[in-house]
C-alpha positions as CSV (number, residue, x, y, z in Angstrom):
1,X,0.0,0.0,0.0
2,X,1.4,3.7,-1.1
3,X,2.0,6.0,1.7
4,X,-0.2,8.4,1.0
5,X,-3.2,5.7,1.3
6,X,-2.4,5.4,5.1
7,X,-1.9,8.8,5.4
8,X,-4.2,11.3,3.2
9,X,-3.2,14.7,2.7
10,X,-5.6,17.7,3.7
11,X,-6.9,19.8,0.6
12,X,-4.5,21.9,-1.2
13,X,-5.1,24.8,-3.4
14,X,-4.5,22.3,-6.5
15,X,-6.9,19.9,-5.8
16,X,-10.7,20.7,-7.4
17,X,-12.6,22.5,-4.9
18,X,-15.6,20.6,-6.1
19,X,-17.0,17.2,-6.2
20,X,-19.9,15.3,-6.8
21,X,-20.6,11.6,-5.0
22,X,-23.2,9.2,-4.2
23,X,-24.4,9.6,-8.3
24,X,-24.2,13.1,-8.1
25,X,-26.8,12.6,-4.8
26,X,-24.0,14.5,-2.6
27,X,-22.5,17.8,-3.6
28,X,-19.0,18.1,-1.8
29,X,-17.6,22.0,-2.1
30,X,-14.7,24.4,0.0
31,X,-15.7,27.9,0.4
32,X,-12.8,30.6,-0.7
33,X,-12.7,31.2,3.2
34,X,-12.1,27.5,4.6
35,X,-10.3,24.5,3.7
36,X,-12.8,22.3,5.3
37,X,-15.2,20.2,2.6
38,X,-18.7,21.4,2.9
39,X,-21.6,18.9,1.7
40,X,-25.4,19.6,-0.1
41,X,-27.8,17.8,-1.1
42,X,-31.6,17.6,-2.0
43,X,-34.2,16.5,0.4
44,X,-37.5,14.4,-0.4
45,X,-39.5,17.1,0.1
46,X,-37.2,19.1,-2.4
47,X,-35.7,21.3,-0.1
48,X,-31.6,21.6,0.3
49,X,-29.6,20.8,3.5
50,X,-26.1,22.1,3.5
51,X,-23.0,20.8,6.2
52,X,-19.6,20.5,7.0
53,X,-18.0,17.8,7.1
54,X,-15.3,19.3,9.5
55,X,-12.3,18.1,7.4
56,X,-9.9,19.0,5.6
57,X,-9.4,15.3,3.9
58,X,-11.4,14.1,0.6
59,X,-11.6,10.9,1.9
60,X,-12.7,11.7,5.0
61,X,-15.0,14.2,3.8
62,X,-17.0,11.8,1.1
63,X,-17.7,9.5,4.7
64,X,-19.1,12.1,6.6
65,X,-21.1,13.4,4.0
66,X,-22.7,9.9,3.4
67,X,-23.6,9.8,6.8
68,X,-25.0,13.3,6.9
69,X,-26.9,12.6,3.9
70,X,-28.5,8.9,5.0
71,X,-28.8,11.0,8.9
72,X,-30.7,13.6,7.6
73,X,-32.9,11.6,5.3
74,X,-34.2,9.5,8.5
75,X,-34.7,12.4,10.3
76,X,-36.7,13.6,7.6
77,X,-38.8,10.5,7.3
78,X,-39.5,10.3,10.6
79,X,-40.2,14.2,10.8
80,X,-38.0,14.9,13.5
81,X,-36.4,18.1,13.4
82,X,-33.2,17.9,11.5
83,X,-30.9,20.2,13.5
84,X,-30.9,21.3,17.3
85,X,-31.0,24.0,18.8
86,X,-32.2,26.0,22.2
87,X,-34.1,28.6,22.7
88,X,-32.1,30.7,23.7
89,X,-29.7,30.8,20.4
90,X,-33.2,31.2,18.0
91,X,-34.1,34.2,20.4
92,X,-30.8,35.9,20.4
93,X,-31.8,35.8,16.6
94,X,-34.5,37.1,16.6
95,X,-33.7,39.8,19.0
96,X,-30.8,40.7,16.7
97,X,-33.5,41.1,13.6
98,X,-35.3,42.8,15.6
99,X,-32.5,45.4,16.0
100,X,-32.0,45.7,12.3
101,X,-35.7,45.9,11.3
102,X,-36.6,48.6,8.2
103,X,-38.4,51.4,9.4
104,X,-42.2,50.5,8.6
105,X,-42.3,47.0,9.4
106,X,-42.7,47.5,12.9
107,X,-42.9,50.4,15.3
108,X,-39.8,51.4,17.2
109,X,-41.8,50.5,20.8
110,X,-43.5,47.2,19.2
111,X,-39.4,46.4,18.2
112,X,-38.5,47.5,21.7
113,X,-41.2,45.9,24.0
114,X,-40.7,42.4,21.6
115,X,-36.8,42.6,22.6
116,X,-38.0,43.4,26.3
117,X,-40.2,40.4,26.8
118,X,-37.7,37.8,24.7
119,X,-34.5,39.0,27.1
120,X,-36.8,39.4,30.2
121,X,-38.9,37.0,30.4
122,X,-38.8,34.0,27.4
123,X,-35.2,33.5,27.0
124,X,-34.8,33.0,31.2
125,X,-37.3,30.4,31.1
126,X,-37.1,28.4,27.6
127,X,-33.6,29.2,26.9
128,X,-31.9,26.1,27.9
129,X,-34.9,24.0,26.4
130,X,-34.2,22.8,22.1
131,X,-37.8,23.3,20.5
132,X,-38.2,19.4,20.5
133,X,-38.9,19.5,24.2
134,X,-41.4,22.5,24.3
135,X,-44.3,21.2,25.6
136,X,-48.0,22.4,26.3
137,X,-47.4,21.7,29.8
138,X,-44.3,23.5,29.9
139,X,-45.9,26.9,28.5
140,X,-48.4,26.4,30.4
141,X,-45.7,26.3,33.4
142,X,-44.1,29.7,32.4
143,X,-47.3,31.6,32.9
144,X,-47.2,30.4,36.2
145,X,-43.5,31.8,36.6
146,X,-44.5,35.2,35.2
147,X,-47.0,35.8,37.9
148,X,-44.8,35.0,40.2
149,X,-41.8,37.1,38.2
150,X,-44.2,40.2,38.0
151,X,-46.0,39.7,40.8
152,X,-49.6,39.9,39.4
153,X,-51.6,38.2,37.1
154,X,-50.2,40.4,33.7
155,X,-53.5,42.2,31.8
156,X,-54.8,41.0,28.7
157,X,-53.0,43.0,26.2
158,X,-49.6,42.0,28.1
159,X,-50.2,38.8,27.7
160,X,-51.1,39.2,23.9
161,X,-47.5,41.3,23.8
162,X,-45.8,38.1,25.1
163,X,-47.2,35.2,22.5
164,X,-46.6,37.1,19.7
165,X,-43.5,37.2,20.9
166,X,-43.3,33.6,21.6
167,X,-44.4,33.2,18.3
168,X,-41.7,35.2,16.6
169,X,-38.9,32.9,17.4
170,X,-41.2,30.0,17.2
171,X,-41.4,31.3,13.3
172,X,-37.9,31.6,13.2
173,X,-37.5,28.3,14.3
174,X,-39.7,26.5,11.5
175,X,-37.7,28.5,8.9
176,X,-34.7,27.0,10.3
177,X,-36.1,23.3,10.5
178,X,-35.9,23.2,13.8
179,X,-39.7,22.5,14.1
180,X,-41.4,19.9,11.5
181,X,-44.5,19.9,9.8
182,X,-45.4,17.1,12.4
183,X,-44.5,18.4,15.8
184,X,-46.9,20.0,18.3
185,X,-46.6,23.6,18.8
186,X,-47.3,24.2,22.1
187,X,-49.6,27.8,22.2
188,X,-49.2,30.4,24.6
189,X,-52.6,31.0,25.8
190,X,-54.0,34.9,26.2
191,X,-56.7,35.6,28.7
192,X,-57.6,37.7,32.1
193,X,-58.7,41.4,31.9
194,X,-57.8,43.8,29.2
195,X,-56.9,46.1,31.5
196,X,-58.6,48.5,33.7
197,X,-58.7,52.3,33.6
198,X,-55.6,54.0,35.1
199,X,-55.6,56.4,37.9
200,X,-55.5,59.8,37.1
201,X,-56.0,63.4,38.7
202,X,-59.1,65.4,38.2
203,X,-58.8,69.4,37.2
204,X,-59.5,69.9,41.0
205,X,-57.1,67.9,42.5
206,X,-54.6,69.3,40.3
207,X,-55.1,72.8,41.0
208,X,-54.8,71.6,44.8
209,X,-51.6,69.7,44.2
210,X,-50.3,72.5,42.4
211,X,-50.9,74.9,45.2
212,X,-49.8,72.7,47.7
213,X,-46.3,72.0,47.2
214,X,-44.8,75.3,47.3
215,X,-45.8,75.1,51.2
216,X,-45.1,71.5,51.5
217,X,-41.4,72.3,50.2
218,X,-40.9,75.6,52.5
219,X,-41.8,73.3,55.1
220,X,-39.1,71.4,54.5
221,X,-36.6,73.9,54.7
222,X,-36.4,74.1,58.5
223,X,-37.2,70.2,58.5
224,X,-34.8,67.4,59.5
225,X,-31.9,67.8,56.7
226,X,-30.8,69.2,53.4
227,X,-31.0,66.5,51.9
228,X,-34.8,65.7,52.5
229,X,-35.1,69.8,51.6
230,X,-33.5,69.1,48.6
231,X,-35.4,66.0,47.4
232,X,-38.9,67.7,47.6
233,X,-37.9,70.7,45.6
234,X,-36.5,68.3,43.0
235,X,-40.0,66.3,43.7
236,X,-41.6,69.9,43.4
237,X,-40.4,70.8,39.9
238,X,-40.3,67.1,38.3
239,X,-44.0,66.7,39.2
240,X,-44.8,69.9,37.0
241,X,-42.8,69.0,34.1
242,X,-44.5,65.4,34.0
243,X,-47.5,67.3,34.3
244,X,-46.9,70.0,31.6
245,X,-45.3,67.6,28.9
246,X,-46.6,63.9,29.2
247,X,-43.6,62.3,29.4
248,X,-42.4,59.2,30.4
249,X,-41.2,59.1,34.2
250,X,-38.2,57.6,34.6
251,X,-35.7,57.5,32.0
252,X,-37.3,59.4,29.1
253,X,-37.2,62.5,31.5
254,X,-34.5,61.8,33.8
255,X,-31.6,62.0,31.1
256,X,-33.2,65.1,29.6
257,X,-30.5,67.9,29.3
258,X,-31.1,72.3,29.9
259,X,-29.4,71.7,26.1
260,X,-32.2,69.7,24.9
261,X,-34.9,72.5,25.2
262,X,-35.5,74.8,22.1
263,X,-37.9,77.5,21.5
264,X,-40.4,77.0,18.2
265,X,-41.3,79.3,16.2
266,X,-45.4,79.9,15.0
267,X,-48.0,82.2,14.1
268,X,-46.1,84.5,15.5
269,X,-45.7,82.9,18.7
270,X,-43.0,81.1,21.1
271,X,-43.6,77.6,22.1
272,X,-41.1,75.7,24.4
273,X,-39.3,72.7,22.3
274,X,-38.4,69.9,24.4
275,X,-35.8,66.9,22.7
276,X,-36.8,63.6,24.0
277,X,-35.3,60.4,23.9
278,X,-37.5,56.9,24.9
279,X,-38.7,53.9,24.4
280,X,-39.8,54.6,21.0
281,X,-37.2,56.6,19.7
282,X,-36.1,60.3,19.9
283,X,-39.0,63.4,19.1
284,X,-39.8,66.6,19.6
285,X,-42.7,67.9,21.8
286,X,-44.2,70.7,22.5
287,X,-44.3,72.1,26.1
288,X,-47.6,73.8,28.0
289,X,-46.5,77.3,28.6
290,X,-46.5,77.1,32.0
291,X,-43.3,75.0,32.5
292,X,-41.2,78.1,31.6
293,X,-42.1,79.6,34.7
294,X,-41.3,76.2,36.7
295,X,-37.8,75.7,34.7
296,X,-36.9,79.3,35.5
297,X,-37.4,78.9,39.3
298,X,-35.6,75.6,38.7
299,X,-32.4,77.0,37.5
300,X,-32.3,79.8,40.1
301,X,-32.2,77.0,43.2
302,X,-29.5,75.3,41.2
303,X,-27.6,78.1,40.9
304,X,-27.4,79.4,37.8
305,X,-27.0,83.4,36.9
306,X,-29.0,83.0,33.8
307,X,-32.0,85.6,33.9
308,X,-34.5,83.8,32.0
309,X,-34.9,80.5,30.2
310,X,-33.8,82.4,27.4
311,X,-30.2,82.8,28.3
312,X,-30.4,79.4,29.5
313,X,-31.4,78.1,26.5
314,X,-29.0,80.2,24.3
315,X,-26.0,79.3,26.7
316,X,-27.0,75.4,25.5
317,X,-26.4,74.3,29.3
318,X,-25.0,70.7,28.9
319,X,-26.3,69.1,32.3
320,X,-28.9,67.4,33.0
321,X,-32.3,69.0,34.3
322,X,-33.4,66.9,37.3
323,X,-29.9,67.2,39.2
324,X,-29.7,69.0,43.0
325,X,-27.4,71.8,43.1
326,X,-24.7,69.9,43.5
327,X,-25.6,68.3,40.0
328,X,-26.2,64.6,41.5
329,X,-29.0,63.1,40.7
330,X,-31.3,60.7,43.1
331,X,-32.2,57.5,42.0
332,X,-35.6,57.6,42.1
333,X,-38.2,60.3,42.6
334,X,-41.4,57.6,43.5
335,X,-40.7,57.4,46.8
336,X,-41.1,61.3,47.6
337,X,-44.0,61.1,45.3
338,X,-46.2,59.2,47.5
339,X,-45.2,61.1,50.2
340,X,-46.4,64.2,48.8
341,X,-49.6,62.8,47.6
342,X,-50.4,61.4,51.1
343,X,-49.3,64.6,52.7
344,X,-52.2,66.3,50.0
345,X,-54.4,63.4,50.7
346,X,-54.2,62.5,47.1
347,X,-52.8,59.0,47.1
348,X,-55.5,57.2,46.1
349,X,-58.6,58.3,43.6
350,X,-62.0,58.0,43.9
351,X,-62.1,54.4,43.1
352,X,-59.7,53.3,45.4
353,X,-56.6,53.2,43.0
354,X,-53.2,54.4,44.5
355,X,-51.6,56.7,41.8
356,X,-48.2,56.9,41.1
357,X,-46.0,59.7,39.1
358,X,-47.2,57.3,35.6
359,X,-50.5,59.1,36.6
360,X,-49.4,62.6,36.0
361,X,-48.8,60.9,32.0
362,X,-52.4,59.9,32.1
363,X,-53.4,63.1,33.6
364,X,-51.8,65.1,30.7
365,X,-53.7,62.6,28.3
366,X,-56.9,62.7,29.8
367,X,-56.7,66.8,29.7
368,X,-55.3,66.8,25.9
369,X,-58.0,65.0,24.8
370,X,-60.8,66.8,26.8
371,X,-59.4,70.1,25.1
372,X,-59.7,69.0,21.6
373,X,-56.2,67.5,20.9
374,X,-56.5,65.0,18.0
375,X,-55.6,61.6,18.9
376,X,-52.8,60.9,16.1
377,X,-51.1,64.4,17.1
378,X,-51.4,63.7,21.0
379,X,-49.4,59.9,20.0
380,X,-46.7,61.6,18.3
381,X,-46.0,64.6,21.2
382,X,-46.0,61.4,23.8
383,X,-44.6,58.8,22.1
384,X,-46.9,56.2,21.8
385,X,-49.1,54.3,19.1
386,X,-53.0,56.0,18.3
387,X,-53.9,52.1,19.0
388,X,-52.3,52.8,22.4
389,X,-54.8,56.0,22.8
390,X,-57.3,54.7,21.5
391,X,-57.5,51.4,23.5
392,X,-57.6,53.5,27.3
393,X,-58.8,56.5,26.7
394,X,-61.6,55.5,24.3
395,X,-64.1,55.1,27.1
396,X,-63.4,58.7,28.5
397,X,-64.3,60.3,25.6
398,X,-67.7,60.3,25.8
399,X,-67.5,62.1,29.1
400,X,-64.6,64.5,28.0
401,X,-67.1,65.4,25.5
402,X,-69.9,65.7,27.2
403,X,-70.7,69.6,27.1
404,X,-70.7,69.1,23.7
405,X,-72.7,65.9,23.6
406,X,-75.4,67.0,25.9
């Protein structure tokens, strides 16, 4: 026997980088990129499955594409999924497409609150698990683990939220075949309440809050410390900005900057611009004019010897808004938010429901739509789809309009 029959040399850059085997059944091929031999073939059903062989060697190679070929054909017949993979490789996917989506396909929140729910909640649970072993019963098992995850039973259109994300890598999956014609798809099922009306603040208990707080904060002032001093004038002005712009609390207002407000230009008019960046993507919106008179006071207690918002504005302060006057920044605001309310006896509405600073967002909403703002216009100046408006605050409108309607 020659040498080079006990001992076969890898592929060289003479040597074909094609070959057919198996009556031309088997297609054996090296990218430009790799010197391992690659294998394809057709399927029954027509389709083609490509592999590696993970060699270098011909002879090799032609083996383990013969057993690839006769594997995958078994697999077929018996429609069993012809690779494997877990969940949690098909959702980083998924998550990544999500990431790269064209503009009109999906909304930047729908993109945003998809990647939310696969990274926060799917991929923890199913992420170990390859689709082969997702069962009814084990579906059925992770709504249990969300309750106890979130804490409550999630509302309707939460749950809807978290199938169709389900479904999106489960789609993914078939395209891949991971998941047969055969196999049960287990269903993520979608019931509960669709959600009930959030809390908000009626024009009279606004006008209260708002003439509460100056006292509430001077009372503060020869209080227990600076710091608690400090924290309800913060609270103080972060209330009325909520209030007079419908913005998210939380991070959408938190990172906002004194550089990120503008003044616009209309009808001969100034309106005060405010730059935005959230959940569904940076925008503009358009300030009530009675936040100028808030920001002013603002930037006097943090020490600034700018005159007006003006000169503030045209100085392009780079720092953020919501900052003591030593320009840290608490972690959260909530906590001194309940306080005031219960201080102004305003913690809970008329139906029992204990508000939150998220009800200052539905406030603004309620009031917009009450003074004639057009639904499509209000979704663009707070960030969120007309569906979105539409779906809670359809059942105020009759009794925003009701002057009108009676």
């Amino acid at each position: 026997m020659k040498l080079n029959q006990l001992f076969p040399s890898p592929a060289t850059t003479t040597e074909p980088r094609h070959r057919s085997i198996c009556d031309g059944r088997i297609r054996l091929f090296r990218r430009p990129d790799s010197q391992h031999w690659q294998c394809r073939f057709r399927l029954d059903n027509g389709t083609w499955h490509q592999a590696t062989t993970g060699t270098t060697f011909i002879d090799q190679a032609e083996t383990r594409a013969r057993a690839i070929y006769e594997t995958v054909r078994l697999r077929v017949s018996n429609d069993l999924a012809i690779r494997t993979k877990s969940f949690r490789r098909v959702a980083a996917e998924e998550v990544e497409a999500l990431r790269h989506a064209r503009a009109g396909k999906l909304s930047k929140q729908t993109t945003g609150d998809y990647i939310f729910v696969i990274e926060r909640y799917l991929t923890p649970f199913f992420g170990r698990y390859p689709f082969t072993e997702l069962t009814q019963e084990l579906v059925d098992e992770f709504a249990r683990w969300r309750i106890s995850e979130m804490g409550r039973e999630p509302k309707y259109y939460t749950q809807r939220h978290h199938a169709s994300a389900f479904n999106r890598v489960l789609q993914r999956a078939k395209t891949q075949g991971l998941i047969t014609f055969g196999m049960a798809v287990p269903a993520m099922r979608v019931a509960g309440a669709r959600g009930e009306t959030r809390p908000s603040f009626s024009q009279q208990e606004i006008d209260h809050l708002l003439s509460f707080m100056p006292a509430w904060v001077a009372q503060a002032r020869s209080g227990r410390t600076k710091r608690f001093y400090e924290m309800k004038m913060l609270c103080w002005h972060y209330v009325e900005f909520l209030l007079y712009t419908g913005v998210r609390a939380g991070t959408e207002s938190r990172t906002i900057r004194w550089r990120n407000l503008q003044w616009h230009y209309g009808d001969g008019k100034r309106y005060l611009r405010v730059w935005v960046s959230g959940k569904t993507g940076p925008r503009y919106l358009i300030a009530r004019d009675a936040l100028v008179a808030s920001l002013e006071r603002l930037m006097i207690w943090q020490g600034y010897d700018h005159a007006s918002l003006a000169e503030m504005i045209a100085a392009g302060v780079d720092r953020r808004i919501f900052v003591m006057p030593a320009d840290d920044q608490p972690y959260e605001l909530s906590g001194v938010f309940d306080r005031l309310l219960r201080d102004a006896d305003l913690l809970a509405d008329a139906a029992g429901k204990t508000r939150t600073l998220y009800s200052l967002r539905h406030t603004y909403a309620t009031f917009a739509l009450a003074d004639g703002i057009p639904i499509h216009t209000l979704a663009r100046q707070m960030g969120t789809s007309v569906g979105m408006i539409e779906r809670h605050y359809s059942k105020l409108t009759p009794m925003l309009s009701a002057e009108r309607l009676a």
